[in-house]
N, C-alpha and C positions, 0 to 999 in steps of 0.2 A: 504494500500500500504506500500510495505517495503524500506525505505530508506538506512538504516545500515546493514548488516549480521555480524555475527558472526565469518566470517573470515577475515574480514578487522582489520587493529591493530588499536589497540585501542586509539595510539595517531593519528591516519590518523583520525578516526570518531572526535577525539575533537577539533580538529584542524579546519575541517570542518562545527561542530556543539558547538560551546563552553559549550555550556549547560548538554551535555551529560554530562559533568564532572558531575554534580549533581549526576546525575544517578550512577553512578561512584566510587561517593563518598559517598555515601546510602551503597556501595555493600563491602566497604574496595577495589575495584578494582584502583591498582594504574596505571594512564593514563601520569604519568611525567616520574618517572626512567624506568616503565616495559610497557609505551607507545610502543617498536616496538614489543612487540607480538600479534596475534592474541586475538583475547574478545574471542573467546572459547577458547585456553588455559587457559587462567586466571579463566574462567567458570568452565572449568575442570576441574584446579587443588583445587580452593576451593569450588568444589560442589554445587553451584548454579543451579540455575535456569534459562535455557539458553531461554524460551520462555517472560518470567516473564522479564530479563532482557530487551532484546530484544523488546520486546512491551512497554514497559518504554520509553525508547530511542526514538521511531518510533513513538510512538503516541505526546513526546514533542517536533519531529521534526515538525510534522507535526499542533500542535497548534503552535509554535514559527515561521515557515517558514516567514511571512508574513513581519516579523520586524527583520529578521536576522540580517539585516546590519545597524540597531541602538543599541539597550541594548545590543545584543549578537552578537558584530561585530567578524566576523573573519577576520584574521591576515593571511592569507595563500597566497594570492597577495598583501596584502597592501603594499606599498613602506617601503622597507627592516628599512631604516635609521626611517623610522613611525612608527615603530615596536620595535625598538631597544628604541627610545626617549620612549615609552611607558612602557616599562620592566621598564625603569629607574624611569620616573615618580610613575609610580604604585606601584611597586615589590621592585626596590631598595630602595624607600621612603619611605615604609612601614617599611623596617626592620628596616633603619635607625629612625625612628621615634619609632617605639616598642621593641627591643631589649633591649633595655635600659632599659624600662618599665619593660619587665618579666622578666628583671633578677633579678632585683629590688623585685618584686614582689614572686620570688620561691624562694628568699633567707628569706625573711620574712616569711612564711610561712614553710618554713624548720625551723627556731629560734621557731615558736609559736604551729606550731602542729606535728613537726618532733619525739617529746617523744614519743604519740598516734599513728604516722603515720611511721615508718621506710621506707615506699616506698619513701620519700620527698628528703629523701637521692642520690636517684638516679635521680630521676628526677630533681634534681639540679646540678649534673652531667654530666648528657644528656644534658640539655638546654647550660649547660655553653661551653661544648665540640661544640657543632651546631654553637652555637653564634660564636666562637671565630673559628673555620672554614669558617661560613658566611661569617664573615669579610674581613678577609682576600678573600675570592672569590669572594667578590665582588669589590675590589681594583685592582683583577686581572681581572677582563671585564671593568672595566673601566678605567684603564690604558691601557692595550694592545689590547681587542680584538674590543671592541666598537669604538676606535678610530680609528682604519684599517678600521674597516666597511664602516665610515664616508666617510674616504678616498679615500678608490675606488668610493662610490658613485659617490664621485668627478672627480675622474681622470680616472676611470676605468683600473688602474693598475694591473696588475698580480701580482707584489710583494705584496702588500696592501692587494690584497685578500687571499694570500697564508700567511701573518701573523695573516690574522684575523681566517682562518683555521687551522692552525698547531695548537692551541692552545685548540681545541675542547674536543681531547683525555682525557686531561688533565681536562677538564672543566665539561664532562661529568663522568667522573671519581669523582668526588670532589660531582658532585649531586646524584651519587647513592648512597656516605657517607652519606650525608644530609637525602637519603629517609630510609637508614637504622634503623637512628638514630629518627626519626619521629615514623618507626613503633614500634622501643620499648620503645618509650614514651607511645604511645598509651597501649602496653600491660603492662609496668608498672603499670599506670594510671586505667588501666581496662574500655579502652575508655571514659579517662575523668571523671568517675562516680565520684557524688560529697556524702563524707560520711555524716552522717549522726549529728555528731559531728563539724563540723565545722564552720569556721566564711563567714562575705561575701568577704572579701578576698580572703581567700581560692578560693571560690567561682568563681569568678571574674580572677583569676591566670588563672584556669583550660581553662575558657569562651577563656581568651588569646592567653593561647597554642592552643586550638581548632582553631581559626582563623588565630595563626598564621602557624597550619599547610596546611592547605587551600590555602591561600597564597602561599605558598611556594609551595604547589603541582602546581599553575597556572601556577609561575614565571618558575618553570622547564620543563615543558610541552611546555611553548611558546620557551622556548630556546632548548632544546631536539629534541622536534616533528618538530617545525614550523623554527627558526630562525638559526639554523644547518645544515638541510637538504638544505633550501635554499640555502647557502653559499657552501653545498657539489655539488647541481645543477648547481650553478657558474662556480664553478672549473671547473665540467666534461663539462660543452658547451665552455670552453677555449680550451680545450684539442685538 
């Protein structure tokens, strides 16, 4: 039985299935910034395999169905403010917690193997460019737009929800910088590969970025696909 098709967008399937992201993330298919297109464009355009995907998807929907709403809870009715506390806990604790870490981390590794390595160079550029974008973006949803959120929850104000939207554009703008800069880390990197020549540092830096790209595809996706649209559904049942 087919759960998913190939013309549903592809943040509507993770949204609904969080796991597919795996699947997703196996394929280079990005489900946070290029979440509203269709999974066959994205097929399309880099030549995949639309059966092969497709039965991926459908067959781990269908082992996973049972327990969706533990390990692999979705977020697509949970209570907006449950949602938001959860980005925060999860997604903005992570970064605050690791950014520090990999920069720490790619700057050493540019001192020790950057002679060897000239790609270090960039990749230390890239990271420091994201981080210090990050930042700042995430100052900007938690001073302005997470706190509106809270707000209507509360009061169910118009105003409240019209600051917590106005500020989308802006926000969704700032994470397709973020995914740009993700993929040409990865093709600097040569997807991470670890040379041949080097230390477990090194090592360990790359393991970083990897997870910390991951992360950051989740944390966009829930706010892109799931925690935006909601807040766009708001407004239009106000209207």
């Amino acid at each position: 039985m087919s759960f998913f098709s190939i013309n549903q967008k592809i943040g509507d399937i993770v949204a609904q299935f969080p796991a597919a992201g795996e699947v997703l993330k196996e394929y280079k298919i990005d489900f946070c910034c290029g979440g509203d297109r269709p999974l066959a464009k994205a097929i399309e355009e880099q030549g995949l395999n639309e059966k092969e995907i497709l039965d991926k998807i459908n067959g781990l929907y269908e082992k996973f169905r049972g327990r969706l709403h533990s390990k692999d809870k979705s977020w697509v009715d949970a209570p907006i403010v449950e949602l938001v506390d959860h980005i925060l806990n999860r997604h903005h604790g992570y970064l605050y917690e690791n950014l520090p870490a990999i920069s720490r981390l790619t700057a050493l590794i540019l001192k020790v193997h950057g002679g060897n390595h000239p790609e270090l160079s960039k990749v230390y550029r890239l990271f420091h460019t994201i981080k210090m974008e990050l930042e700042e973006h995430l100052i900007k949803e938690e001073t302005i737009q997470y706190p509106a959120i809270r707000e209507y929850a509360k009061s169910g104000s118009e105003a409240d929800l019209k600051r917590a939207v106005a500020v989308i554009a802006e926000l969704e703008k700032e994470h397709a910088g973020a995914g740009d800069i993700l993929k040409e880390l990865r093709k600097v990197t040569e997807d991470y590969a670890i040379p041949s020549d080097v230390c477990e540092t090194f090592e360990r830096t790359y393991q970083m970025l990897r997870e910390f790209e991951s992360d950051l595809f989740e944390h966009i996706h829930l706010e892109n696909n799931i925690l935006f649209k909601r807040l766009f559904e708001l407004q239009k049942n106000r209207a």
